[in-house]
N, C-alpha and C positions, 0 to 999 in steps of 0.2 A: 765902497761896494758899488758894481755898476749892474747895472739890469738891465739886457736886453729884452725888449717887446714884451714885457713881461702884462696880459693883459687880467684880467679877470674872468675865469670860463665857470658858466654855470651849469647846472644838470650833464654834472662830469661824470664818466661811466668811470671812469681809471686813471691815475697819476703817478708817472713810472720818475722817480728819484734817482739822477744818477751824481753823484758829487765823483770829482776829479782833481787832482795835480798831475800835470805832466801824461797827457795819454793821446798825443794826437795823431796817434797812428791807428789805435783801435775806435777812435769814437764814430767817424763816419760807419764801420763794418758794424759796429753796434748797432748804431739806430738805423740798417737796413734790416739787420737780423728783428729787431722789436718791430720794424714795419711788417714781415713779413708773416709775423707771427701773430699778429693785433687787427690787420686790418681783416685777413679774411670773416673775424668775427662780429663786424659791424660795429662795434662800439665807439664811443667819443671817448678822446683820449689823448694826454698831454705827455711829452715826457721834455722835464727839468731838468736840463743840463746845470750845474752846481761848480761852475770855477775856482778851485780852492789857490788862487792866485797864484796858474801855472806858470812858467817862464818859456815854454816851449810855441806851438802855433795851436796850444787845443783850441782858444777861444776865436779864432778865426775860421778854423772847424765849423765852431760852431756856431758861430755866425752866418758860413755857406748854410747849414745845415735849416739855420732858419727860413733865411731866403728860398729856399727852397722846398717848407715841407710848414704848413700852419700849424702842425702838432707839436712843433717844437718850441722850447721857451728857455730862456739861457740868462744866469744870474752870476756875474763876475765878484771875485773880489779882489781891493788893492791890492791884499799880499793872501802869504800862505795863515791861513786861522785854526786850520784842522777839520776832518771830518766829521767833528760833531758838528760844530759851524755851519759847516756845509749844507747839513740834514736840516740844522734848526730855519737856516731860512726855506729849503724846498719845502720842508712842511706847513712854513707858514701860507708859501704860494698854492701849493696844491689844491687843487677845487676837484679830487676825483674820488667818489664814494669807498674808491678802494685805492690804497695809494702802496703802491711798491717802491722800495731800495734795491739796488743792485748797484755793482759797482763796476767801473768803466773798463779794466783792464781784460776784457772777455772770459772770464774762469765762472762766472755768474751765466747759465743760460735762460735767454730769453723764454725758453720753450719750455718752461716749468708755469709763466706766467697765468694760464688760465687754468690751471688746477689750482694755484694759490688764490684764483680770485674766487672757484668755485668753496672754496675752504670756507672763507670769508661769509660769504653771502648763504649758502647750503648747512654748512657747518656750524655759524652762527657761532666764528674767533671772533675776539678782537684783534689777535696777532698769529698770524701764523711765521713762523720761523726756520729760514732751511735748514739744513743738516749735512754739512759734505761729509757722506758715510767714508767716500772712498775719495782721498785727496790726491794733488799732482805735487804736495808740495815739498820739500824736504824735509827732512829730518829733525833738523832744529829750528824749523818753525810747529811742527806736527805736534813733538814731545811737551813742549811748554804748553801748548794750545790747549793738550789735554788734561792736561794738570790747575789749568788755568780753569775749563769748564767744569772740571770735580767738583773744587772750591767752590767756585759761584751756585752750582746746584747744591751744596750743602748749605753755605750759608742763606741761598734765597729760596729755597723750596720749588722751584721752579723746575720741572724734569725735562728741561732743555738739554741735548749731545752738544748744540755747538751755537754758543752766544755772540761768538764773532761772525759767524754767518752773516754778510752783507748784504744778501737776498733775504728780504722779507714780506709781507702784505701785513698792512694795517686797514681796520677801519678808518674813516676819516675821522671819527670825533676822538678816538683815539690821541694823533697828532696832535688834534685841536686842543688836548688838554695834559699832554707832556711837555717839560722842557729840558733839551737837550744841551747840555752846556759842556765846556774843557774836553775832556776826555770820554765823555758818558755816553757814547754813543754804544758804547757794547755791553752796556746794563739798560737798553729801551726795556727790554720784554721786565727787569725787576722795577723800573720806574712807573711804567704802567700797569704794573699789578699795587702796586701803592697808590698811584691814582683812583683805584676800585675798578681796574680793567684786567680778570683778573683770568678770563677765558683764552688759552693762551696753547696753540699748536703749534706740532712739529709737523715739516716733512722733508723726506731724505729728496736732495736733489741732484743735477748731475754740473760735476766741480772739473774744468777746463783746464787742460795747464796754459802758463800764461805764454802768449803769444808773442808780445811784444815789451820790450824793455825791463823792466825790473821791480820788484817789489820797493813799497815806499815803505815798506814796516819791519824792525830789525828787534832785536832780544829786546830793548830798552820799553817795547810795547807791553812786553809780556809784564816787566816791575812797573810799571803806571797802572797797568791793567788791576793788579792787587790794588796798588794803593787807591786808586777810585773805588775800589769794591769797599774798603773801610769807609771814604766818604761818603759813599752813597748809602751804603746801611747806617752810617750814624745819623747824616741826616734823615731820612726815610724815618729812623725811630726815634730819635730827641729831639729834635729840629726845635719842636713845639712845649718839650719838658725836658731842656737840658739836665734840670734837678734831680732827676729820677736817675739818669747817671752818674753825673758829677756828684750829685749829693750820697748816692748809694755808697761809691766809691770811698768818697771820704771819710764817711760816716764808719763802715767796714775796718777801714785804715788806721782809724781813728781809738777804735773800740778792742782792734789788737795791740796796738803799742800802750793803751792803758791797762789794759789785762795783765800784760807782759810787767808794767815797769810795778804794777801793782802787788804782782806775784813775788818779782822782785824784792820789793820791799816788807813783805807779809814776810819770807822766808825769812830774810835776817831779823827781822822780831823775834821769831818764833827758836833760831838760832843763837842769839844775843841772852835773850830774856827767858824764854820758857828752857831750850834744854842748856842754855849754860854752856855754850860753845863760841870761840873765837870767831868772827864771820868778817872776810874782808868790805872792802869797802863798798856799796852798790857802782858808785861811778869807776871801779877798775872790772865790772863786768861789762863785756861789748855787749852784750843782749842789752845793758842797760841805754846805749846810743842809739843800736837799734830800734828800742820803744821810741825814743824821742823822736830819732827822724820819724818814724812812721806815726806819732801824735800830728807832727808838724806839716809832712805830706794831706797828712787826713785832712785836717785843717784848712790847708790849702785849697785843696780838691772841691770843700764843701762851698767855700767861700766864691770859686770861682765857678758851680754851680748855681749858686747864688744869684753871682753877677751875671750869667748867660741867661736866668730866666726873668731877669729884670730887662734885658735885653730882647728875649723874644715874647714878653708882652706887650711890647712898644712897639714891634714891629708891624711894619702895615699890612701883612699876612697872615695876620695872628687869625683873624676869622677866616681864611681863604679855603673852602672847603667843595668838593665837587660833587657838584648835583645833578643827576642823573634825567631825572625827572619832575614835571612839576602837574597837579591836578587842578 
């Protein structure tokens, strides 16, 4: 990872996030449009150019961009790591009491930016989160997207329209005590309501069609997108008491294949012996293999419950808890 001029700014009014692959056509028209929008309002203010190790001329962009403007600050990487990558280090860099994402391809407009700061600071969010009511984009990105948001509001209680929204404002402490990793860049608003951040806004914004080049994200987003949504609630809830699941499960699994082979074996007693009836054999019943796997399953389940909570006692996170305030 390379880091240009990247310094430390204090009593930051606002830190504008923008991570990138491949956009060197719209970055300069960007950070004129965020100039134009930013300065008439006095504020100090940084915005984060985020190299997701383009191959194109963005980081030379941005480098004119530096030379040219002190508000700008630019963080490269060797290669491509992905967009949550990108976020996890601009948020570490960020020094702005209100720090905004958005992303480079221009379909994000800048000119939403001081209603979401006023959200922020007025409203007293921790996150406020856009919402492209009305999109530019086709079809088969649209349809999954919103199939994608249903889920994630039922499984996270969260009454977000749209989580892939790449415009958003955070408080800073916020940032300061998320971590963004692999794929999780599109469950911030459910990681930060587990963090105990849990004041969490919408607002409808106004969504560009894209101007220049191509989308970097294809159906394959949409089946990662689930599958992160199961890691990120398992961890979120067992992380710290794997047993409560694993052990549940087992234990469940457990308690039917013994009922079942139990049953089993009571009937042809009661067959055999009490009414005096021929009863074949219990092992030429499949119910009877079915109890066994599902003894054996249980078993398993419980055992490697077990072994996960011996694991996450040891871990040096085990007390890691966020504290809000102190008197």
């Amino acid at each position: 990872m390379r880091v240009a001029n990247l310094q430390k700014n204090h009593n930051m009014d606002l830190s504008i996030i923008v991570p990138f692959y491949n956009e060197d056509e719209s970055l300069k028209e960007l950070y004129n449009w965020i100039q134009r929008v930013v300065d008439p309002l006095n504020w100090s203010y940084e915005v984060i150019f985020v190299d997701d190790g383009s191959t194109d001329k963005s980081w030379e962009v941005t480098e004119q961009l530096r030379r040219n403007s002190e508000h700008v600050r630019g963080i490269k990487f060797r290669r491509n790591y992905g967009k949550s990558a990108a976020l996890y280090c601009g948020f570490a860099a960020a020094e702005g009491d209100v720090v905004i994402t958005m992303d480079a391809d221009l379909q994000d407009s800048p000119e939403e930016i001081p209603e979401l700061v006023r959200m922020i600071h007025e409203e007293n969010y921790d996150i406020v989160s856009g919402w492209k009511k009305k999109r530019y984009d086709p079809i088969g990105k649209t349809l999954p997207s919103k199939l994608f948001n249903r889920t994630v509001r039922a499984v996270s209680g969260i009454k977000l329209h749209d989580f892939n929204c790449g415009l958003k404002a955070y408080r800073n402490e916020v940032i300061k005590n998320i971590e963004v990793y692999g794929e999780m860049h599109r469950y911030i608003p459910l990681i930060a309501k587990q963090a105990g951040f849990a004041r969490i806004g919408e607002k409808v914004v106004q969504h560009q069609e894209r101007k220049y080049g191509i989308s970097k994200f294809g159906i394959e987003r949409t089946i990662k997108g689930f599958l992160d949504l199961l890691s990120v609630t398992f961890i979120s809830k067992f992380s710290k008491r794997p047993m409560h699941l694993f052990g549940g499960l087992g234990t469940l699994m457990f308690l039917v294949g013994f009922v079942s082979a139990l049953w089993l074996g009571v009937s042809k007693l009661l067959s055999v012996y009490y009414y005096h009836i021929p009863a074949k054999l219990v092992t030429d019943s499949a119910l009877f293999y079915i109890s066994l796997a599902s003894m054996i399953i249980g078993t398993q389940l419980f055992l490697a419950g077990f072994l996960a909570e011996l694991v996450s006692r040891s871990g040096s996170d085990r007390n890691n808890y966020q504290v809000s305030k102190r008197i």
